[in-house]
N, C-alpha and C positions, 0 to 999 in steps of 0.2 A: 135218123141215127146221128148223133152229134158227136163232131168232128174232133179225134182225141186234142182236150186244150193244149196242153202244153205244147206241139206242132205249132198248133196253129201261132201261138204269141212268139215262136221262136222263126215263123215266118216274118211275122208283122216287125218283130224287132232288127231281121238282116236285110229284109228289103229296102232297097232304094228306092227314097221319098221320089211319090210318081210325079212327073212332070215337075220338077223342082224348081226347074227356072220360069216356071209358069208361076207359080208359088212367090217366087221371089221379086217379080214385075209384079206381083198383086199387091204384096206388101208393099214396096217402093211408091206405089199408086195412089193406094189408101193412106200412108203416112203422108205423101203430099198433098194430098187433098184433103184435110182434115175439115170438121164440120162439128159446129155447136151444138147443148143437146135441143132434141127436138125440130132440130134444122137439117137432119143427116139425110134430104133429101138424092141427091146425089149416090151419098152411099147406102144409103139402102137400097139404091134401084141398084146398084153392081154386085150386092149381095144377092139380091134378088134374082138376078142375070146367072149366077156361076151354082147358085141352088137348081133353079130350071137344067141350065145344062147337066148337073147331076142327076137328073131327070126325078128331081121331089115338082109336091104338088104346091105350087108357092100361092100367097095371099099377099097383099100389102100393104099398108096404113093401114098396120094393127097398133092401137095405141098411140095413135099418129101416122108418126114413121118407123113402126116393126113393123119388121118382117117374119113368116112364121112358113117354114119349109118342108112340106111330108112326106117322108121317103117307103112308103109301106114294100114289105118283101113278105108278106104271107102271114102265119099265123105268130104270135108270140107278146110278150110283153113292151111295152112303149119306153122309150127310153128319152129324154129331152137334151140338146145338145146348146147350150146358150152361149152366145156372144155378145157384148156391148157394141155400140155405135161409133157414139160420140166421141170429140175430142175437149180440150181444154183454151180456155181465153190465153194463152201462154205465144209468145213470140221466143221460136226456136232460137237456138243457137250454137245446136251442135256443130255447123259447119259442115252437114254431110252432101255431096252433091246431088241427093232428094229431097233436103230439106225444104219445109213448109216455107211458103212465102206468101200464105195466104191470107187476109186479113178483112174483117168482117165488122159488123154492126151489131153490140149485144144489144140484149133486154132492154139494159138503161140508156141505149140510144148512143152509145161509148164506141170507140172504132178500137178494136183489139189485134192481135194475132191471133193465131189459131194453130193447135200443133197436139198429136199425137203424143203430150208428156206420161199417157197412163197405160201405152201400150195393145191399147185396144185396138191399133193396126196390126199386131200380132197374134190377139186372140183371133180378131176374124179371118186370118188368112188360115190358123188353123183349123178353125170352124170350118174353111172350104175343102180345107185338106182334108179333113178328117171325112167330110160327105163326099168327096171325091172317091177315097179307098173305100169306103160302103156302097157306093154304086157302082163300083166295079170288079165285088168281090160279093155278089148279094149272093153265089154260092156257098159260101160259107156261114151265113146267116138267118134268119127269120126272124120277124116281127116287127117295129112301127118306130122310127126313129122321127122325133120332130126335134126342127131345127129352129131354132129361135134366134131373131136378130134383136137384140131390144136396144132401144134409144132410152138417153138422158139417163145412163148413171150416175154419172159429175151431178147430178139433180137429184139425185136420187129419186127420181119419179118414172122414170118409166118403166119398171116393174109392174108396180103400181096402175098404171097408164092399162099395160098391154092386160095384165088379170083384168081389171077393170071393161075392157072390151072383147069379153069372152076367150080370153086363150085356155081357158082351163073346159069350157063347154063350148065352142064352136070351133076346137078341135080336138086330137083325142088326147086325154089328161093323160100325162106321165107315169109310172110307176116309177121314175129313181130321174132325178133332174143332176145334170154334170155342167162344168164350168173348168175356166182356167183365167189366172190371173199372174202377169207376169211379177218377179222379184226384182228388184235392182242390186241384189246382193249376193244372188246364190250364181254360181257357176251353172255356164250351159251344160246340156246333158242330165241337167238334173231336175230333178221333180221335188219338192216340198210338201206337207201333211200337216196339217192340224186336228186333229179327231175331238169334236166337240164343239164349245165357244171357238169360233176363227176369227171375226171380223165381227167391230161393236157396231153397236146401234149407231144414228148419227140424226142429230136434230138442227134444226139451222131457227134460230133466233135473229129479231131483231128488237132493239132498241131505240125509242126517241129520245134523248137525254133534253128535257126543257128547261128552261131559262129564262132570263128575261135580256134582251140586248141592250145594247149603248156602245157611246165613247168609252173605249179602251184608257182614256187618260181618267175616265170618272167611273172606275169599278165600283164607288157605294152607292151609285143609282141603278146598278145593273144587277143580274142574279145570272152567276158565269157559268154558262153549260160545257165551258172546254177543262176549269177546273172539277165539274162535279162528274165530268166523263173521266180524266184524269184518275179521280177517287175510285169511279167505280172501277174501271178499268184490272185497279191491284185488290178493293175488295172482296171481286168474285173468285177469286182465286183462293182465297179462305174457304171457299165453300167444299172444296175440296181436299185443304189441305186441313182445314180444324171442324170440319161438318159430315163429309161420306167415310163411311167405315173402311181405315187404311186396307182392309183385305179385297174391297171392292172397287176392283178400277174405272177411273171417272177422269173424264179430261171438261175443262171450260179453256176454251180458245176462244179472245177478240181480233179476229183476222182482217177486219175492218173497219176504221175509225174516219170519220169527215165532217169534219165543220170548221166555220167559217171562210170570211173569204179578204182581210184585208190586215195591215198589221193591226191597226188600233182601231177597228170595229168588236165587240163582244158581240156572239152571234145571239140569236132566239133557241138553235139547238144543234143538236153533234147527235150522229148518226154512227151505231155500231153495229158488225154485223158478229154474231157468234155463231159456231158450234161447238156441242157439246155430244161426249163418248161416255158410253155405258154397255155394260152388257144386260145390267139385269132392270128389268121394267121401275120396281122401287127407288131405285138409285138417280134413273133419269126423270121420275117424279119429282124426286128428292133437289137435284138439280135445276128440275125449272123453278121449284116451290124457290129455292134460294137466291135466283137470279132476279124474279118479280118482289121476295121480300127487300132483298138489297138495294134494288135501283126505288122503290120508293121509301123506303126510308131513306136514304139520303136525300131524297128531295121534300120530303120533310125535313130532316136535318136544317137546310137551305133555304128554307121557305119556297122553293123552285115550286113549281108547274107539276101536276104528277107526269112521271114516265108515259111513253109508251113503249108495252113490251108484246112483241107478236111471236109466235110461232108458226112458224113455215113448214118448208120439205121434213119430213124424216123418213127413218125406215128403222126396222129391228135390227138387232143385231144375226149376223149369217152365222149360225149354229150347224157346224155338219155332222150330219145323223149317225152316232158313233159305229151302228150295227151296218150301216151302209161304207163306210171309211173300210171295216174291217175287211169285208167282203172286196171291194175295190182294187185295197193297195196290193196285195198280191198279184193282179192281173197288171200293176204297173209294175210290180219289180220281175215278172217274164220276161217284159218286153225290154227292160230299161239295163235289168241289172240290180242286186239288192243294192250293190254300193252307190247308186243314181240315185236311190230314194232317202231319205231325210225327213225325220219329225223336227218341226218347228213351234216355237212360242205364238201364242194368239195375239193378235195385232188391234191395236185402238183408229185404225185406218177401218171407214165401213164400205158396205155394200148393198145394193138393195137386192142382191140373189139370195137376201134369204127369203125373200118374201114366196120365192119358187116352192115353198115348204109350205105353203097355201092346203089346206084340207090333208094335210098328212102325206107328201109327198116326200118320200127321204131326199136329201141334197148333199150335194159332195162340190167343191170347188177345190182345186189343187193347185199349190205354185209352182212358176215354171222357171228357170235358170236363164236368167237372159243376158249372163255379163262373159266376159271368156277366163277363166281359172288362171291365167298370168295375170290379170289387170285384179283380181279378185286377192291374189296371193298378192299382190306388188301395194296392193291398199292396205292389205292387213300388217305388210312388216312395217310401211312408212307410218301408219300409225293412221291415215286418209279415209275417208268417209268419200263414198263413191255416190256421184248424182243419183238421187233418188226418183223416183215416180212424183210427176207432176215440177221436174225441175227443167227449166229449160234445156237442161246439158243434159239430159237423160237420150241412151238410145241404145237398144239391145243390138246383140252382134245375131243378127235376123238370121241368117241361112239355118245355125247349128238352132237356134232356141224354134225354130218352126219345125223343122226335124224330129226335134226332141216331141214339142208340143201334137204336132198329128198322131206320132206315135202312142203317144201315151194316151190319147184318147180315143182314139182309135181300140187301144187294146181295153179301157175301159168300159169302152162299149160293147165292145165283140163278148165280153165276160160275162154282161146282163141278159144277153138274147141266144135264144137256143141257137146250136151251130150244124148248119146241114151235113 
């Protein structure tokens, strides 16, 4: 017989978050110990430690380092609860007395910081929370909750990764995949919606801009790849702004440029790194097509060297499955309060949780308020723009935005599985 709902969410929403300061040492833990993607050694073995204690049935080095959590309570439908891992190459600087002081060795063999700028110490503390409350309330529920820890979103790859080494058939497929991703803008207590396109596609390009080198004082025996990088640099940005159709939104970002190394040496070549947003498959066609026309024709232009132009990481754009959104928000405004819930505009920031949409999986990913509603109001009258996600000075006001966060998935989930 199942459990009249409305009780039940009007539980879930007055109870006091269980063992909170447990919750709150987890966070503080995992934001100081942050870890590059595909390095989240460490953290996924304490992921992996606080699933067991909820007594799911844990795997490990799924995709690497995913972790993949089974909490079975009987007969019902499968529900997937996902977390990211990793952190960012970013040297803190909030000042907070947890702050990161960790520093590492990337890819390129570079010594970085390391810091928790995208909030993913947030989503996974709610991840435990949220498995916490299901194993300790498995009376009021039935059916098959998996818990997914996935590494290298900053990479966009370990979606990727983890389908790729059976998550979808060596354990049991989903019928409705959930997510959460923090806001740096919306007040705690509250929750955010996007129904449909949420999050664009994202592809990572690279660039060789060649040349020919020499002495800096004899530019007519040289062919300069710092000016034909310079050129292209403001070219591509035509491709968007006099090439994709203004109704189709498209970003081309050069987030990284390098070359040479002396004043008056012209180098052999300059190295850029891009990405580019899209939502719709055409468009980011369209986009590489203009990015590979442009850099060699100006190297024709210049009689240069041709280009090299590569394509790296991507992923689609996170599309949440609008009949699935419908179904959802209601169970978060039980718990939360209509006036905690908010539709918002889709963002050219991507993710790779759509790829959870793998063979028809409906997906839902929701935003979560992570600022406190004085600093939020005090931003909007001086006129300020508040640190955003991936900024060194980013850092949610943790207690209330984990509160908020276990709840509301919490009550998401209890909505999809029959209730004892």
């Amino acid at each position: 017989m199942r459990f009249p709902a409305l009780a039940l969410f009007v539980a879930i929403a007055a109870a006091p978050m269980a063992r909170a300061d447990e919750l709150l040492d987890l966070y503080k833990h995992l934001h100081s110990h942050p870890e590059l993607s595909f390095k989240e050694v460490k953290t996924s073995e304490r992921i992996a430690e606080e699933l067991r204690k909820a007594g799911a049935e844990v795997t490990t080095c799924v995709g690497k380092t995913g972790v993949v959590g089974v909490l079975k309570n009987g007969q019902g439908p499968t529900v997937l609860v996902r977390t990211d891992l990793d952190a960012l190459p970013i040297v803190e600087q909030t000042g907070l007395a947890f702050a990161s002081t960790v520093t590492t060795t990337d890819d390129e063999g570079k010594s970085v910081g390391v810091m928790h700028a995208c909030g993913h110490d947030i989503h996974m503390t709610c991840f435990v929370g949220t498995a916490r409350w299901l194993a300790t309330h498995r009376d009021r529920w039935s059916g098959t909750v998996v818990f997914v820890g996935q590494p290298a979103e900053e990479k966009i790859g370990g979606a990727k990764a983890m389908l790729a080494d059976g998550l979808y058939t060596r354990f049991p497929k989903p019928d409705f995949a959930l997510a959460i991703h923090v806001a740096h803008d919306l007040e705690t207590g509250k929750v955010a919606y996007t129904r449909g396109p949420a999050m664009a596609s994202s592809t990572s390009m690279d660039i060789v801009v060649r040349g020919r080198g020499g002495h800096g004082a004899m530019p007519q025996n040289t062919v300069d790849p710092i000016v034909l990088a310079a050129a292209l640099v403001l070219d591509l940005q035509t491709i968007v702004s006099r090439e994709v159709n203004p109704l189709h939104p498209a970003v081309v970002t050069v987030g990284s440029i390098h070359g040479g190394s002396k004043h008056n040496i012209i180098p052999n070549d300059v190295r850029l790194q891009l990405t580019i947003r899209s939502y719709r498959p055409d468009v980011r066609a369209q986009l590489i097509e203009g990015i590979e026309r442009k850099s060699k024709a100006l190297a024709d232009a210049h009689k240069a060297p041709a280009p090299q132009v590569l394509i790296n990481d991507d992923t689609p754009a996170t599309i949440n499955t609008p009949t699935f959104v419908d179904r959802v928000v209601p169970s978060l405004k039980r718990a939360l309060g209509d006036t905690n819930i908010e539709v918002v505009e889709p963002t050219m920031g991507a993710e790779d949780f759509g790829l959870f949409s793998t063979g028809g999986v409906p997906i839902f990913m929701f935003r979560l308020g992570t600022i406190p509603p004085a600093r939020v109001a005090e931003a909007t009258t001086k006129g300020e723009t508040l640190p955003s996600l991936h900024s060194a000075l980013y850092h949610p006001d943790a207690a209330p935005s984990i509160e908020t966060g276990v709840k509301a998935m919490t009550a998401a989930v209890i909505d999809l599985l029959p209730v004892k």
